[in-house]
Structures are given as C-alpha cells and as structure tokens.
N, C-alpha and C positions, 0 to 999 in steps of 0.2 A: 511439629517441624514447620508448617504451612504459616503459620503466623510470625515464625520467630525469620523465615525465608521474606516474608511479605516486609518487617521490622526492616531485615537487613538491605531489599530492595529500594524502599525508597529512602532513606539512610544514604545510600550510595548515587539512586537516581540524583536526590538534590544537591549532593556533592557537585555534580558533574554538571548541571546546571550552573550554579556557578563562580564556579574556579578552573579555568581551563585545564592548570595541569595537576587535579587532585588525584589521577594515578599514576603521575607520573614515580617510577622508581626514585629517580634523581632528587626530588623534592623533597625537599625536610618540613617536618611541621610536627612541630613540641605537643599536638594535643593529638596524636593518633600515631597508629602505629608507622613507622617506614614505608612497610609495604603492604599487601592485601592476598590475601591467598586467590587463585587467579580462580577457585569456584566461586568462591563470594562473587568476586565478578564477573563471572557469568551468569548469575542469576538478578544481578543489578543492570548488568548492559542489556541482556535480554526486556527484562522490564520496562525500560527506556526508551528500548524501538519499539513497542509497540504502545508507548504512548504516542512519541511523534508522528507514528503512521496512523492512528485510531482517534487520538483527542480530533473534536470535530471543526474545531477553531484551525489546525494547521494546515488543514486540505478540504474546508469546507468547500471554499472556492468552487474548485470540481464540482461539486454537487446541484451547485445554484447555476455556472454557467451550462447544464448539460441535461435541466430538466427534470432531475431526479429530484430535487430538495427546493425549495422556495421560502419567501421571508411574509409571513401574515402582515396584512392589513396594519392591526396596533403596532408598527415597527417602523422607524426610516430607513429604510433600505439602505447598504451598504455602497455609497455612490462610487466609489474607486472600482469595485467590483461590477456594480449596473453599468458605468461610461468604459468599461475595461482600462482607468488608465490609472494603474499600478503607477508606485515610483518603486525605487532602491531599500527606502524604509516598510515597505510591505510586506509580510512573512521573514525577516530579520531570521527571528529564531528558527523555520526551520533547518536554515546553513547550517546555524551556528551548535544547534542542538545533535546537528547528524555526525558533522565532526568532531564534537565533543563525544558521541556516541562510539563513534569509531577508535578515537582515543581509547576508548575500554576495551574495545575487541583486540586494539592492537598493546595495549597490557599482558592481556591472555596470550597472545601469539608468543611475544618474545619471553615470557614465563613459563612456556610448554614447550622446553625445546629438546626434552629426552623423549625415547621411543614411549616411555612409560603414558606419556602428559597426550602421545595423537591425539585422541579423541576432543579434547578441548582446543590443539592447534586448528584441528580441521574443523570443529563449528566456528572457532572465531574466526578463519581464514572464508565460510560459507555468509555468515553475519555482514562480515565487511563489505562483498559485493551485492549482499542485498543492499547496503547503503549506499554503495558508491551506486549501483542501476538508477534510484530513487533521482540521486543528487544530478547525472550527467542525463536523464529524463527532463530531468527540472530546468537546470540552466546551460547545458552544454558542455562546454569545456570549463573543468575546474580541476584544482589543485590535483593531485595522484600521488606522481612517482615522487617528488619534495613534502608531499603532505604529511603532518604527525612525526615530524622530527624536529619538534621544539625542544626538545632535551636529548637532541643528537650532538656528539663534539666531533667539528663542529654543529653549532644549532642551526638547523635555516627556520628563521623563524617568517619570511618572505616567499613564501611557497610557491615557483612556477605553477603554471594550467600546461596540462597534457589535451592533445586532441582529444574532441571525445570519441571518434573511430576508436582511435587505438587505447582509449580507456575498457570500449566495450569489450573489445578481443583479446588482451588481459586479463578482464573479471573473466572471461571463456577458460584461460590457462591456469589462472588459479581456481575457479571450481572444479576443474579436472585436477587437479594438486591436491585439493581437500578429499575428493573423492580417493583417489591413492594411500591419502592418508589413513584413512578408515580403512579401507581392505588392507594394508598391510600394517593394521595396529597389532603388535603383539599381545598373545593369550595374558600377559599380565598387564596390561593396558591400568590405567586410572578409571575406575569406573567414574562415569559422571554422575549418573543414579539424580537422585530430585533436584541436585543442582540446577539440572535442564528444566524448565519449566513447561517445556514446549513438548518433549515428547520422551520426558525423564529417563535421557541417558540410553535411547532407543537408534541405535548407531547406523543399525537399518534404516530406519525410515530418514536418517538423517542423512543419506546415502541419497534417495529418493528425493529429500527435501531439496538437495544439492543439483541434481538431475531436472529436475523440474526447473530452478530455477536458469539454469541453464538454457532451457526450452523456451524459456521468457524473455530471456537478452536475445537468443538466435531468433525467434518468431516475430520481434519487435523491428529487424532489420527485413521482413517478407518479404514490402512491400518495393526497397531498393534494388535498381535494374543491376542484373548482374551477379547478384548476392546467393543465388540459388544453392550453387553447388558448394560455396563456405559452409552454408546452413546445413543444408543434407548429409555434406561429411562429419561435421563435429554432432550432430544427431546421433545419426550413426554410430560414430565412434565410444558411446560410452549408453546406449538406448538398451544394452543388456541387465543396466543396474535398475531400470523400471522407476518410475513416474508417482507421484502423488496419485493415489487412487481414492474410489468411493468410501469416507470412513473413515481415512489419512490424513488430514488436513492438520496445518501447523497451526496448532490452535493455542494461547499463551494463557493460564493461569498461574499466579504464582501462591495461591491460596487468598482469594479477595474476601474482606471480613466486610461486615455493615456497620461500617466506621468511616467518619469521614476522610476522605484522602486515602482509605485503603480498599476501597468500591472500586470495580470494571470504570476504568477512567468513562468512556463514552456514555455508560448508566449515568455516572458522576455529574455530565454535563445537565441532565434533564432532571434526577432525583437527588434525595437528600435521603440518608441513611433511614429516618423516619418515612420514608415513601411517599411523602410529599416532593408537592414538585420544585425546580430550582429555578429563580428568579430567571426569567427571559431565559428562557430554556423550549421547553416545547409549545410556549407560547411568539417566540420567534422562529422557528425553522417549523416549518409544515408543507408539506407536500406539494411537489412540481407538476403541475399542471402537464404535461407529457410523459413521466410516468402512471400518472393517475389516468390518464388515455388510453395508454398502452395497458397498462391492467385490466380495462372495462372493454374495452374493446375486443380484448382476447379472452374473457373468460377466465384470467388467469385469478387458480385459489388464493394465489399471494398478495392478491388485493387488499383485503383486510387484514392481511399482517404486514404489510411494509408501512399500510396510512388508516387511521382509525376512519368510522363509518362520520359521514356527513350528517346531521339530521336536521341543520336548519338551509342547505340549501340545495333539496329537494332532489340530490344524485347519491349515490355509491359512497364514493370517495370524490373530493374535486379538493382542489390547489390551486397555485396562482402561475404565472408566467413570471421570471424572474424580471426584474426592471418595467413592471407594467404599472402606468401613469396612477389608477385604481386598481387595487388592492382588497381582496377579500378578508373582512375580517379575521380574529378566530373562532369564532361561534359557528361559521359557514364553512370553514376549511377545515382539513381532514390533517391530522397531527401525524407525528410516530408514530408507527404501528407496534403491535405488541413481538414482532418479528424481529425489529430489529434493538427491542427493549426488551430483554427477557426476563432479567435479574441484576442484582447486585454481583451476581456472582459471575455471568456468563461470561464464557471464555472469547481473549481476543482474539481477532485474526488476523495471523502473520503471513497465512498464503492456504486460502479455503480448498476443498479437495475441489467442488464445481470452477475455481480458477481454472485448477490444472487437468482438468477433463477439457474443458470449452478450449483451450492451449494445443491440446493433444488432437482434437476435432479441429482446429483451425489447421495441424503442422498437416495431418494426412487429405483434408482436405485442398489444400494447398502442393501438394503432391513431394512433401517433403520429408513423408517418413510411410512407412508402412500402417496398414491398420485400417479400423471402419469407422470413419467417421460421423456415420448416422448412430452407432451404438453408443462411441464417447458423447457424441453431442446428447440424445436423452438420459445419460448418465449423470452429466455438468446438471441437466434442466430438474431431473428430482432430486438430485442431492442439493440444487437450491432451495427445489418448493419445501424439501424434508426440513431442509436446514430454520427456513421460517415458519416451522411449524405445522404446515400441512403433511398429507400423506402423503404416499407410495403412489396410492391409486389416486388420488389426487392429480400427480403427476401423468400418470396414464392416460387418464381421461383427457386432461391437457394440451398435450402430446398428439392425440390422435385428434385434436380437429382439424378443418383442413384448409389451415392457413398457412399463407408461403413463410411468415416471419416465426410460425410456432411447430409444425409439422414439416421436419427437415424431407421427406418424401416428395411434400410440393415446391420445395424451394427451388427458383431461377437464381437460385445465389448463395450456393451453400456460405460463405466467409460473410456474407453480409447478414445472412441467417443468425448463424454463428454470435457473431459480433454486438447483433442489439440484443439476444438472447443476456450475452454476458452482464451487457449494461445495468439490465435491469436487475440480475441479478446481484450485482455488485454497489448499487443503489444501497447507503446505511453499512457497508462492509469494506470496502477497500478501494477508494476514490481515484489514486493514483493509475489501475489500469485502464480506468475511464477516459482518464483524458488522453494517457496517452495510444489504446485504440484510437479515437477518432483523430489525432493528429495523424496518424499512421493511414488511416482507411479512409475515412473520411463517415463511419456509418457511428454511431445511428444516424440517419437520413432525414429523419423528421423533427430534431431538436427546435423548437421557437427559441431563437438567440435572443439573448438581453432587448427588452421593447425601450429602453432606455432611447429618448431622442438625442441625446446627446456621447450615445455609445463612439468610443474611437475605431472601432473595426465593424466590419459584419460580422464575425467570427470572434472567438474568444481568442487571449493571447495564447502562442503557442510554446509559451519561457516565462518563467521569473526574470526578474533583473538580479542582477548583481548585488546581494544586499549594502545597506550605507557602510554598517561594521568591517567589512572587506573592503570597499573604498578607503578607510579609513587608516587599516592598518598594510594593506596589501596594492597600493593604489597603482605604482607600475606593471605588475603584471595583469591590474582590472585592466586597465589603457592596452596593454598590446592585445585584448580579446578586441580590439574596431571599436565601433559603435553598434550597439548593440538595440534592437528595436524588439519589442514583444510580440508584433504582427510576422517579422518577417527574418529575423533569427533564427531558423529552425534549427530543431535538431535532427541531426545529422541521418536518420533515418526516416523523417520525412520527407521525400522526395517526389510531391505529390503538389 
C-alpha cells in the first residue's frame, strides 16, 4: 500500500507543480479522469507541504542568515543572500507552490461536504492555515478571502490582499471550525485510515495538531502591546482539547523507497539512493559558526549529531560565519551531522513535538496560560536531544548544568532562555520558526550577521518581496500593498 501511496503522491505532487488548475473540478482534460477522489488527494497535498517546507533550497535562507547553517570554503557564496539584497525573482516558487498547494486542500474541502466526509473537511480546513501562517509570515498581506477562485463563476482570477491582522484572526476561527468539526463527526464518519500520512487517520491527535497550531498563530502575536487578553482568551477557550506532546509530533512519511525521487526529500538533497553523496550537497552547506559555539560551549550531546567531528582543524566541530570574506575549506569544517541525516527513510517534520512543548513553555511563561514552564521547557530540550539521537540521560545531564541559556532554574530570562533553546533545536528541522522567533523577540542574542561588506542592512530582511509571477499577473493589487522594503515592512506582529 506504502509504495503504490508514495506512486500516487508524486504523480499528483508534479501535477500541481505544474498546471495551476490540475484539480480543478471544472477542467476538462482528455488524458485523466474528471475528477480525483478527495483521499488521493490528501495524501498528494499532504506530501507537497512537506516538501515546500523541508526541501532545503526553499528556506535555506533562514539557516545561513541565523548561524545555524554556513556555505564551505570550495563554494561562491550566495551574494543576494550574503548583501541581503533579494529582488522579486528570489524564492518565485515558494508563493507559487503554497497556493498551488492550497488549491488541493481546497479540492478536499469543497468535496467533503456531508457529515460522512468531516474528518477530511477538517484536515483540509487545519492544512490550509498551516499554509496561509507560513505565506502571511513570509510577506504580509496576501491574497485570502478572493484567493483560489479561479474556477469560481464568476472567476476572479485577480485576487485582492486581505490585511494580514485579520488574515491571522480567521486562520484563529477556522481552526476552531475544524476542531468542531472532528468532535461532532458522526459514529459513521469516512475513515481516513493511511490516507493520512501524518498520523493515519488519528483524529485525536489531529484534534491536538489543530490546537497547537493555533498556539503558534496566538504566541506569534506575544510580543504586540495590547494583545494579551485576545491571546489568553482564545487559549483558553479550546486548551481542554490538549496540545502536541512528547511522542506526538506531526511527523510525514508517506512510505519513502531508496529510489530516486521517492527518498525523504531533504536526505535527497545530500544522498543518492546508492549512499553516495549528491553533487554540491554536503559539500556546500556545512555548519554555522554560532551554532557550532553554542554546542561546544554548552556541552551540549547534540554536538555531533547536528555537524560531523572536525579533524583537520584542530576543534570539536567548527563552521564558517556566513558572508565572511575567508572561508574555511571542507576538509577543516564540520558537515551534517548524522542527526539531521538519518535515513532515506526518516520521517519529515510538519510540526516536531519539542516545537510544541518550547510553544507551551514560552505561552505559561509568558503568563498566558496555565501550567509549569520549567517541566514543558526540559520536555521541548530531550525530546530534541532524543530526536537527534542522543539519550534521555543525555538530556539530564544537559539540563542540570548551570547555565542561564541551558538550566531554565538559572535563567534571568526565562522567554529568552526559551527561545535560543528552540533555535538550536530547530537548526536541519523547521527553518520558518527560526526566523520568525527572532523577528518577534529579537533572541537568539548572539547571531554574527552576514560579514558580507557590502550587506544592505545589519540585520537580515524581515519579508520576501512580492514574487515577479504576481507582479505579472496580479500587478494592481501588488501596487496598492505601498512600497514595500525588506528591512522595514514588517509584519504585523512585529512591533519591536
């Protein structure tokens, strides 16, 4: 079943790459059937997003401006990225691939519209504001409430931009919708069963996956004066249906064979089905000089499983500073570690259980929900060190030394504690909360910014631009978004 599921995923994946509207109902096309049964695509859409968010090309970026990740010596560094000066044609595809993604979810949606089908209405209804968070993170205000009605009569095929405030506080009312959805699916419900890839058809934890993510749109706004008591109430209001825990984690296999093109996309980038390595693969990306600090500095086990051991240049692990004028070879810098290389097989991650503990430690530390923050926070810290391969005790040991940024006992700052705790953890796993913690907080504290002399900011940009393709087809509603600058557009939650 695992193979013929994996066939029909990217089958479908490359469909949607592209053809914009290959699920639309409305479209005719002589060489397939009319329509698609809406499980197939759930386990197509599913696969999808967790290429866009995982392939390391689409949010590498994160990685190199923020210390975690660096470009070896043998490499020209990526100068858009070292001078931070992005145009429009920079990351293109991730727009374009999210709403083509969404396009699938909202297939499933308008396909599951009897009591029988909830459970597929409400993941694809939970799906879509994972994408829309990602997208209104990314650039601010984009399309919404007109978006994905290219085969609407009438079509808008010209799609207004919604604030992104009031984009955020929608994705709020529709994952309390989805969550509704699921408690009142009826006893003869559609089983999803393996369709799901993520937690096969497990309506519970999908329940939880929805809650959580909810915790992540409300935690994101913390930091904005004011904002308190929105947060706390809608916490509140649904914190009985319980959170991602140790164990839980939205983890995405869809059965990965050792073949090419049907390998863990992110394995994919570095290996070849034969376990050899993949041309400029872990010979360009090698360890960021600030996390390989923070590892050694702290003793931390994960050392040598996030960056392989150094042996010609005479430390632990060592990396480079991104945009620095010299550059350490690869002979002398410390690669991917086998932590975040595990297998062909290992599963992706759509939202790790250590996210949603350090989330849950951050909302009670923060005084925005109930609970003990010192227990989630060493929870989030071994469920990473586990997750990369170390022990239990491992973590223990860890834990108990007595550093303000690792032993939350001596912390002057629990959220800032918190915070670079996450980073590192999140380093080779999910890039996108990386950046937007530090747009929000301003921590980690200690990142070396691009040494690049010819950088356009101190700081990395804190937006995409508007890709060319949307200039192109959508160019009056780009225009009434201003003018739009990368240093100083924020988004809307950063207030700081």
């Amino acid at each position: 079943m695992k193979k013929l599921l994996i066939l029909l995923t990217v089958l479908l994946a490359l469909g949607t790459s592209c053809k914009k509207d290959f699920l639309s109902v409305n479209e005719v096309n002589p060489n397939s059937a009319s329509s698609v049964p809406a499980n197939l695509v759930l386990t197509a859409a599913l696969n999808t997003t967790s290429r866009i968010e995982t392939l390391p090309g689409n949010y590498s970026f994160v990685y190199l401006w923020y210390g975690c990740m660096s470009v070896s010596g043998g490499y020209s560094q990526p100068a858009a990225l070292t001078a931070y000066n992005l145009l429009n044609s920079n990351y293109q595809g991730n727009w374009s691939n999210s709403y083509l993604n969404l396009q699938n979810y909202d297939y499933i949606e308008k396909n599951s519209a009897t009591p029988q089908t909830q459970p597929y209405l409400a993941i694809a209804k939970i799906m879509k504001v994972y994408i829309y968070q990602y997208l209104v993170d990314t650039y601010g205000n984009v399309p919404y409430s007109q978006a994905l009605q290219g085969s609407a009569v009438p079509a808008i095929l010209k799609p207004a931009y919604d604030n992104q405030q009031t984009i955020y506080e929608d994705l709020v009312v529709q994952l309390d919708a989805a969550m509704d959805l699921i408690n009142s699916s009826p006893v003869d419900a559609v089983a999803v069963g393996n369709y799901d890839i993520i937690y096969n058809g497990d309506m519970g934890m999908w329940l939880k996956f929805a809650n959580t993510l909810k915790l992540r749109i409300l935690i994101n706004q913390s930091g904005m004066s004011g904002r308190d008591s929105y947060i706390s109430t809608n916490i509140a209001s649904t914190a009985s249906y319980g959170y991602i825990m140790a164990g839980q984690g939205a983890m995405l296999n869809p059965g990965y064979l050792k073949s090419a093109g049907k390998m863990n996309p992110f394995w994919e980038t570095f290996y070849k089905q034969d376990d050899s390595q993949q041309a400029d693969g872990l010979g360009y990306y090698v360890a960021g000089q600030d996390a390989c600090d923070f590892l050694s500095d702290y003793n931390d086990p994960r050392k040598l499983l996030y960056f392989t051991a150094n042996t010609a240049g005479g430390e632990n692990v060592k990396g480079n500073y991104f945009g620095a004028l010299l550059l350490e070879p690869v002979p002398t810098t410390s690669q991917l570690g086998p932590g975040m290389l595990k297998s062909f097989d290992q599963d992706a991650p759509i939202f790790t259980d250590f996210e949603s503990l350090f989330l849950q430690a951050e909302a009670v530390a923060r005084g925005l929900m109930p609970g003990n923050a010192k227990t989630l926070y060493n929870s989030a810290v071994k469920q990473s060190v586990i997750y990369m391969g170390a022990t239990e005790g491992d973590a223990a040991n860890y834990l108990a030394q007595p550093y303000e940024l690792v032993n939350f006992d001596t912390s002057l700052n629990p959220v800032k504690t918190i915070l670079t705790q996450k980073w590192i953890a999140l380093d080779g796993v999910s890039p996108m909360p990386i950046w937007t913690d530090y747009r929000r907080s301003g921590y980690p504290d200690f990142i070396h910014f691009t040494q690049d002399a010819n950088k356009l900011n101190a700081t990395p940009p804190v937006r995409l631009l508007y890709p060319q393709t949307e200039i192109s087809t959508n160019n009056d509603n780009v225009l009434a978004q201003g003018d739009i600058s990368l240093f100083t557009s924020k988004i809307f939650w950063q207030n700081r």
